[in-house]
C-alpha positions in Angstrom: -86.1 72.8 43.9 -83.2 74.5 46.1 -79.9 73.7 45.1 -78.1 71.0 47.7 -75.6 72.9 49.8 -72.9 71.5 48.7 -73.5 71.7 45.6 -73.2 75.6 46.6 -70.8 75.6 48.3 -68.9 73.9 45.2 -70.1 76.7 42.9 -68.9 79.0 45.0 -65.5 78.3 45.9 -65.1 77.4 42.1 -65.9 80.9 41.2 -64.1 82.6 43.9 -60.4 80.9 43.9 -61.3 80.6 39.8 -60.7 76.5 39.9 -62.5 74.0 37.2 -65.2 72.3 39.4 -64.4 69.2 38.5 -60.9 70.2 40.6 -63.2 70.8 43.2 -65.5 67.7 43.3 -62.1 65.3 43.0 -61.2 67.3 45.8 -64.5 66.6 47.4 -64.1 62.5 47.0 -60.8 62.1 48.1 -61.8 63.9 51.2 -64.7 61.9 51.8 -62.6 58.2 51.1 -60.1 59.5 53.5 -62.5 60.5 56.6 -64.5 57.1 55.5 -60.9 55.2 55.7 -60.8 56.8 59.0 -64.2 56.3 60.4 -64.4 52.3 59.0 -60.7 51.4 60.4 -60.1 50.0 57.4 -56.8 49.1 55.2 -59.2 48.7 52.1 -58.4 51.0 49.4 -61.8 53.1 49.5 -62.9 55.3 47.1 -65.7 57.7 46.8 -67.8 58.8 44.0 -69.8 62.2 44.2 -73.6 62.3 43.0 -74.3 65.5 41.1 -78.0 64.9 41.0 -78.4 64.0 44.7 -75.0 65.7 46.3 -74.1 62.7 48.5 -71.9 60.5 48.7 -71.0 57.0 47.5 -68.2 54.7 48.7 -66.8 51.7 47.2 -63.6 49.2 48.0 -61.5 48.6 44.6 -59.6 45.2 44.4 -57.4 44.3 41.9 -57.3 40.8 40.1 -54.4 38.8 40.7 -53.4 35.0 40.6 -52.6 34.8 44.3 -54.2 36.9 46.6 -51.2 38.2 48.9 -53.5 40.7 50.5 -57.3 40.4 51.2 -57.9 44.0 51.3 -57.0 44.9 47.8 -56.7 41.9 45.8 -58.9 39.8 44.6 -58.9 35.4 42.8 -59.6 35.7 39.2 -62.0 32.5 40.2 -63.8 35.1 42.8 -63.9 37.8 40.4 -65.4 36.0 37.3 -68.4 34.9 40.0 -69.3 38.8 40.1 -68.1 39.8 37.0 -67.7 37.1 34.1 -66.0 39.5 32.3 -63.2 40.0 34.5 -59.5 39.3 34.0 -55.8 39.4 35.6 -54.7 43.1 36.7 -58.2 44.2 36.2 -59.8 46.5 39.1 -63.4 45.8 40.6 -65.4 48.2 42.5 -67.5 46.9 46.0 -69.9 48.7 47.4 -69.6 49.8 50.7 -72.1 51.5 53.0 -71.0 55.2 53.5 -70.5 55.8 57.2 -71.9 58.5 59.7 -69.5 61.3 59.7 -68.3 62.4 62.9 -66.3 65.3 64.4 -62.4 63.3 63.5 -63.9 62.2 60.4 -65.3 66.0 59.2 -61.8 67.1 60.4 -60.2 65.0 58.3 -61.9 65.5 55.3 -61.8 69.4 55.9 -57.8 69.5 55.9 -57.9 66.9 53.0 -60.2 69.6 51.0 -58.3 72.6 52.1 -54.8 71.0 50.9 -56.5 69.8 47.1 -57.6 73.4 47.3 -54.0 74.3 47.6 -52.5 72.2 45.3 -55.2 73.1 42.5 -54.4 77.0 42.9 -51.1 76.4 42.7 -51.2 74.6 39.4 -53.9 77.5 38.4 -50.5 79.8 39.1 -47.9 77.9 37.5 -50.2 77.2 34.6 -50.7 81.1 34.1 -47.0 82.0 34.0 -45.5 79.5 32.6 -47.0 79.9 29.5 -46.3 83.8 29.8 -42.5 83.2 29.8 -40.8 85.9 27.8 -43.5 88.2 28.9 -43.0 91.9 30.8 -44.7 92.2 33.7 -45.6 95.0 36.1 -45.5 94.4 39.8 -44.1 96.2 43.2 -41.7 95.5 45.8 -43.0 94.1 48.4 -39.8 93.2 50.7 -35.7 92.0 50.2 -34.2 89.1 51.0 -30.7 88.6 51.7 -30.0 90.3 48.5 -33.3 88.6 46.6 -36.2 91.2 45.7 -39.7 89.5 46.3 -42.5 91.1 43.6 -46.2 91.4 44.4 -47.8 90.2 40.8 -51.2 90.7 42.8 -52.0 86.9 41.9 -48.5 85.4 43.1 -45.3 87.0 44.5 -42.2 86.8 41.9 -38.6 86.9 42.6 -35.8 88.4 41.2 -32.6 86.9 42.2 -29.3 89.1 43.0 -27.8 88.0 39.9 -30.6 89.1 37.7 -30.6 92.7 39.3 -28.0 95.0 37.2 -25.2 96.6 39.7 -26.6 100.2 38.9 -30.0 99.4 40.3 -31.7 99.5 43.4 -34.9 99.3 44.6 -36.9 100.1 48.3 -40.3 98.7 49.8 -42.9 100.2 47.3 -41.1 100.9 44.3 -42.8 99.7 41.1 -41.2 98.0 38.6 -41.0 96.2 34.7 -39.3 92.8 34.6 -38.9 90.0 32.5 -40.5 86.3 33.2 -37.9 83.6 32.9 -38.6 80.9 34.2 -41.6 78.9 36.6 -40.1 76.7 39.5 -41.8 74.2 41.2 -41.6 74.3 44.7 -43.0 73.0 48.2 -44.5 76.3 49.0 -46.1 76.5 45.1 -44.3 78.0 42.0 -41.9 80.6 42.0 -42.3 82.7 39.1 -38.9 84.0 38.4 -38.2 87.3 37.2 -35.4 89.3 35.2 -34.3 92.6 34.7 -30.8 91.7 33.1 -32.3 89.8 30.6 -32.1 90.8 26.7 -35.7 90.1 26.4 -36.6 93.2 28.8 -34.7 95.4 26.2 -36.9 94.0 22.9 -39.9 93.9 25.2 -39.3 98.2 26.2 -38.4 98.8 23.1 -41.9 96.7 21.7 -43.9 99.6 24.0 -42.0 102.8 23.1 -41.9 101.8 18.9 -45.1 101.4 17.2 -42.9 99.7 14.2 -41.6 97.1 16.4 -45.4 96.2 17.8 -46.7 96.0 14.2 -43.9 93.9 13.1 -42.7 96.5 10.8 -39.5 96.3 12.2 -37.5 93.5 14.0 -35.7 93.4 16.2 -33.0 90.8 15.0 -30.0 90.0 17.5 -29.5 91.9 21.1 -26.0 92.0 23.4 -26.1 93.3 26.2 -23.4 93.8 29.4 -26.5 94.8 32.1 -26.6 98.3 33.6 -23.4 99.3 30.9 -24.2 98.7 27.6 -26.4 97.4 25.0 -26.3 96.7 21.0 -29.3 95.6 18.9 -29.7 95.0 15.2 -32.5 96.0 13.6 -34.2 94.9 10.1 -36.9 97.0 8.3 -40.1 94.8 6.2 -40.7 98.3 4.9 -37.8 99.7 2.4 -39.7 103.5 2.8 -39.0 102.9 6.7 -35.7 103.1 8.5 -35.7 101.1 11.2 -32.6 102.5 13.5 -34.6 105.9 12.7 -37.7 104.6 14.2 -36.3 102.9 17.0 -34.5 106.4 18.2 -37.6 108.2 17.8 -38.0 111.9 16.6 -35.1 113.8 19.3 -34.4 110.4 20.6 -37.2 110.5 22.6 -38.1 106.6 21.9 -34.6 105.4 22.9 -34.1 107.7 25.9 -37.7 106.2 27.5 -35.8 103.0 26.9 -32.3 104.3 28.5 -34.6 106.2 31.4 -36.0 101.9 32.5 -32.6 101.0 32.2 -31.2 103.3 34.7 -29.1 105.2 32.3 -27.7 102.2 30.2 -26.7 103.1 27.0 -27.9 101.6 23.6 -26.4 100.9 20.3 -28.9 100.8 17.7 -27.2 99.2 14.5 -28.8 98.3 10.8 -29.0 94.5 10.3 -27.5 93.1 7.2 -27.4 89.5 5.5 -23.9 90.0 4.3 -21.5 89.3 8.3 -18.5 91.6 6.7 -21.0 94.5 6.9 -22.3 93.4 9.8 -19.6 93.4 11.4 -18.7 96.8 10.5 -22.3 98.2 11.9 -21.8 96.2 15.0 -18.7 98.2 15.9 -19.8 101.4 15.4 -19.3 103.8 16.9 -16.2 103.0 16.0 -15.4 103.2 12.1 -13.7 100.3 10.6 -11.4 101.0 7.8 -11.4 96.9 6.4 -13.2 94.2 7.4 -11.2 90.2 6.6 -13.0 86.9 6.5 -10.4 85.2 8.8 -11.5 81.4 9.0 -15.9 80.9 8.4 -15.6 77.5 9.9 -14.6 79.0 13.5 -16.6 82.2 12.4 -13.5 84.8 13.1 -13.0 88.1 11.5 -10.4 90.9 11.2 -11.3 94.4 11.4 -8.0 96.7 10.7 -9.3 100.4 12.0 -7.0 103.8 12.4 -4.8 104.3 15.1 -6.9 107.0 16.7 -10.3 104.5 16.4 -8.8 101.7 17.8 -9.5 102.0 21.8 -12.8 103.2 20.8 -13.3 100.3 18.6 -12.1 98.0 20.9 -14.3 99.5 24.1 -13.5 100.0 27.8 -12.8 96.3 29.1 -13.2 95.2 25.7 -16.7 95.9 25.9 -17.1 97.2 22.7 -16.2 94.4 20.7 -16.9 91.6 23.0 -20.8 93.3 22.2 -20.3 93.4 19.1 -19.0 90.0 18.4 -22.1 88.3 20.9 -24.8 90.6 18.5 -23.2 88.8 15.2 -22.1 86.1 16.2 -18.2 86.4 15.3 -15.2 86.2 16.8 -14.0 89.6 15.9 -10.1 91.0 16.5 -9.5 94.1 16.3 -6.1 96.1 15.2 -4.7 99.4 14.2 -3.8 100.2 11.2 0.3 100.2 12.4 -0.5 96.8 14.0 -1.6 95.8 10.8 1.7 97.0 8.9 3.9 95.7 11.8 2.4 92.3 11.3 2.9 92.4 7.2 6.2 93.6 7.7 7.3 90.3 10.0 5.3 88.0 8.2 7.4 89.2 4.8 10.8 88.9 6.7 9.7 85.9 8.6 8.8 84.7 4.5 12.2 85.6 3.1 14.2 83.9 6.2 11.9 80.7 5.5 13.0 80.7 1.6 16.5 81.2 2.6 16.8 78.5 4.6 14.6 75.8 2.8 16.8 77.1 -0.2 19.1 74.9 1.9 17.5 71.8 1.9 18.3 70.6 -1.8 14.4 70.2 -2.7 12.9 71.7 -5.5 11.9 75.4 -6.1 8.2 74.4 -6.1 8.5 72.4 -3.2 10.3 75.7 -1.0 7.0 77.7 -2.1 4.6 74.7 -0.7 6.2 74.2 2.5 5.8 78.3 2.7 2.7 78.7 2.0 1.8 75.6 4.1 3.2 78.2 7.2 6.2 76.5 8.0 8.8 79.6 8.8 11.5 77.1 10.5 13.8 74.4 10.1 12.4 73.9 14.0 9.2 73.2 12.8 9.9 70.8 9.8 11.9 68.8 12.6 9.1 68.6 15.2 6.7 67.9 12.2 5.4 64.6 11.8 6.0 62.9 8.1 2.4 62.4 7.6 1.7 66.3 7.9 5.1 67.2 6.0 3.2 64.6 2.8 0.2 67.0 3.1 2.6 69.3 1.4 2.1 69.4 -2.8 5.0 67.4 -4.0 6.2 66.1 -0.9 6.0 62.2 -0.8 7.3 59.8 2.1 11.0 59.4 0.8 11.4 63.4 0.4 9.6 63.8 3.7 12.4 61.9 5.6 15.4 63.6 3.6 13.7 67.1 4.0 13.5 65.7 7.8 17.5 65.0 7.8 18.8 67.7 6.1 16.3 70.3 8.0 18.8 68.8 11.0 21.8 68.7 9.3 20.8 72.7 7.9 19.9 73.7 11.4 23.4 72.6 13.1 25.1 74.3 10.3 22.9 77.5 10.5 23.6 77.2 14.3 27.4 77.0 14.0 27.5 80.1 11.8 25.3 82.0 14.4 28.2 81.0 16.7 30.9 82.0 14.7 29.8 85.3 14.1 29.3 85.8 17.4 32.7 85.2 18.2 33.9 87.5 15.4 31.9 89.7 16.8 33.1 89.5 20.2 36.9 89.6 18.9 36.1 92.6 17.1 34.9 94.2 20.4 37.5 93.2 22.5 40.3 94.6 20.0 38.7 97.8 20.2 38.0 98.1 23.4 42.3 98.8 24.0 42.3 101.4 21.8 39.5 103.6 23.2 41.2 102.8 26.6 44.4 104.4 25.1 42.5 107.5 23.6 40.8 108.0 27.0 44.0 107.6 28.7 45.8 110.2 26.6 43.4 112.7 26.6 42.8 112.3 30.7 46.9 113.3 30.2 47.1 116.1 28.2 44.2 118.0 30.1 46.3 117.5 33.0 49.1 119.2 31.9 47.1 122.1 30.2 45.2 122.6 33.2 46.8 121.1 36.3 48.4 123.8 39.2 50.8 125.8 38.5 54.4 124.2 40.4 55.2 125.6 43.6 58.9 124.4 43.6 60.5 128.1 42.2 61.0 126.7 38.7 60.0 128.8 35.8 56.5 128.4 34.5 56.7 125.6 31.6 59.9 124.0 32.6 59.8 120.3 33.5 60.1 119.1 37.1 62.3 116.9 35.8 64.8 119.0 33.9 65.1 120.9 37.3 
């Protein structure tokens, strides 16, 4: 028995635009109730249900049951709906039969553009369903054109975009060109998914790096934490399952050859390839290199900050052009890191130790115990300043320190600061005295000396006295 038409013609669009044919045969019915809708000139909410067997066409009218029928063409009594189906019950839906129209030329039209656009819509879900679950992925494709900065990708099912932003500066690309990018994202959109594409991305760089290292692909070695600044400069950490393999060894390649295919993608962008570690101080240390680091400091692990004290001569390299270096290196661990030379360093130890001594000095002042000086120390306060600005509640979170001692340490750190304020003053105008009566004899010296060169040296007189005889004595 031949096969009904459209029953073909079903088939074949199904395996040509690859869509599930039970897409296709909702498509179908929903064409047919619309052209039906048209052809009846009904407000009746008409449905249509496709025969498989026979390939035609069924229509009925569904009502719902309600208490009071508002609406004729799609509501229904309950007291009418129980005489057709005893069964039936508030909010419940009932099917009427309805006898399917001759389909005319407006009618065929409609139901062709209401086919064509469930077509649409079904091949666009087929695309967004495809990518979407490939996020993450590389893909291959080719320019196809540029827009306003925007590059449009043929992915030979679908066109991909990659924005401006997700473009490194050092890359550009004509009509033609083929290219590797990264899938970030599926968009929904009137004119059908976008599939979204990136070649800034870190994932790109684990993704080349998957193709060009057997060791990565088997899972031998992982790829643990990437940083990168696009078309500059990359770090990655790498972690080995296998102690007998070295995994920044395998990721370079025998020559380099491995990370140079990698560099070659990236339009010349270089790669740090660093060993992972469990232990952060160490891993900080690899994350700077090249730079070496001379000692690595846990600074605070609640706000995750470290301090790496390198030599004077490793320092700008440590640090990186535009701080690139260690802004990298920071993002790939995870840490704040801060950087300084080794004379930083000592300048620092030398002011904290004078800043100490001045601090014991003057809290010497206070009249509060020995202990309590060494508290308020090493609790950071460096100045009578600060004790007066601080609150009493933060001056009692100092061992030893109640209420009562917190308001005299308060008063006298006033009382010590006026005083220590007033000496400053005084020796200032010692000073100034000291200056001043000095000044008058330097004025005389200069004075005296201006004179005697004068008369060593000055013109010979041209008044007929003897050479050496005072003008005066004349």
């Amino acid at each position: 028995m031949a096969q009904n038409p459209l029953l073909q013609v079903i088939e074949q669009t199904g395996r040509e635009k690859g869509i599930d044919r039970e897409i296709l045969v909702r498509a179908l019915e929903e064409a047919y109730a619309a052209a039906s809708r048209k052809v009846l000139r009904t407000h009746e909410n008409i449905v249509s249900e496709f025969d498989d067997t026979s390939g035609e066409f069924r229509i009925f009218a569904k009502k719902r049951v309600v208490a009071e029928v508002e609406d004729p063409d799609t509501e229904i009594s309950l007291d009418e709906a129980i005489e057709i189906d005893a069964a039936a019950d508030f909010d419940q839906e009932l099917r009427f039969p309805r006898t399917a129209p001759e389909m005319g030329r407006i009618a065929a039209q409609t139901a062709k553009q209401v086919i064509y656009q469930k077509i649409k819509e079904a091949e666009r879900e087929k695309i967004y369903n495809e990518y979407i679950d490939r996020v993450g992925e590389l893909i291959n494709g080719i320019v196809k054109r540029i827009e306003r900065g925007d590059i449009i990708i043929d992915l030979g099912t679908t066109e991909g975009i990659i924005p401006r932003k997700e473009v490194s500066r050092v890359e550009h690309y004509n009509q033609g060109d083929r290219m590797r990018a990264i899938i970030v994202d599926v968009e929904r959109s009137g004119k059908g998914p976008q599939v979204v594409l990136s070649r800034t991305d870190p994932r790109l760089v684990l993704a080349l790096f998957a193709m060009e290292v057997p060791e990565i692909y088997d899972g031998t070695v992982r790829i643990v934490s990437i940083a990168r600044d696009a078309g500059e400069r990359t770090k990655i950490a790498v972690q080995s399952r296998d102690r007998d393999v070295d995994p920044v060894g395998a990721c370079v390649g025998m020559k380099g050859n491995r990370v140079q295919s990698v560099i070659r993608e990236l339009r010349g962008e270089k790669i740090d390839i660093v060993q992972y570690s469990e232990d952060s101080l160490a891993f900080v240390r690899e994350a700077l290199k090249p730079a070496t680091a001379n000692r690595v400091g846990m600074r605070d692990t609640e706000r995750r900050e470290v301090e790496v004290i390198v030599a004077d001569d490793q320092l700008s390299l440590a640090i990186g052009k535009k701080g690139q270096n260690v802004r990298l290196a920071g993002r790939l661990v995870g840490w704040r890191i801060e950087v300084k030379s080794e004379t930083e360093k000592r300048s620092e130890i030398e002011e904290e130790t004078y800043s100490r001594h001045r601090a014991f000095e003057l809290f010497g002042r206070l009249g509060v115990p020995p202990e309590v000086v060494d508290a308020m120390v090493d609790a950071g306060f460096r100045a009578l300043e600060q004790l007066i600005d601080a609150d009493l509640e933060d001056l009692t979170l100092i061992p030893g320190v109640d209420v009562d001692l917190a308001l005299s340490i308060h008063d006298q750190a006033e009382t010590v600061l006026t005083q220590v304020r007033e000496e400053e003053e005084e020796a200032r105008r010692l000073a100034e005295e000291l200056a001043s009566a000095a000044a008058p004899e330097a004025d005389l010296e200069g004075a005296t000396g201006e004179h005697d060169t004068d008369a060593e040296t000055g013109p010979p007189a041209d008044d007929g006295a003897e050479p050496g005889t005072p003008r005066g004595e004349e």
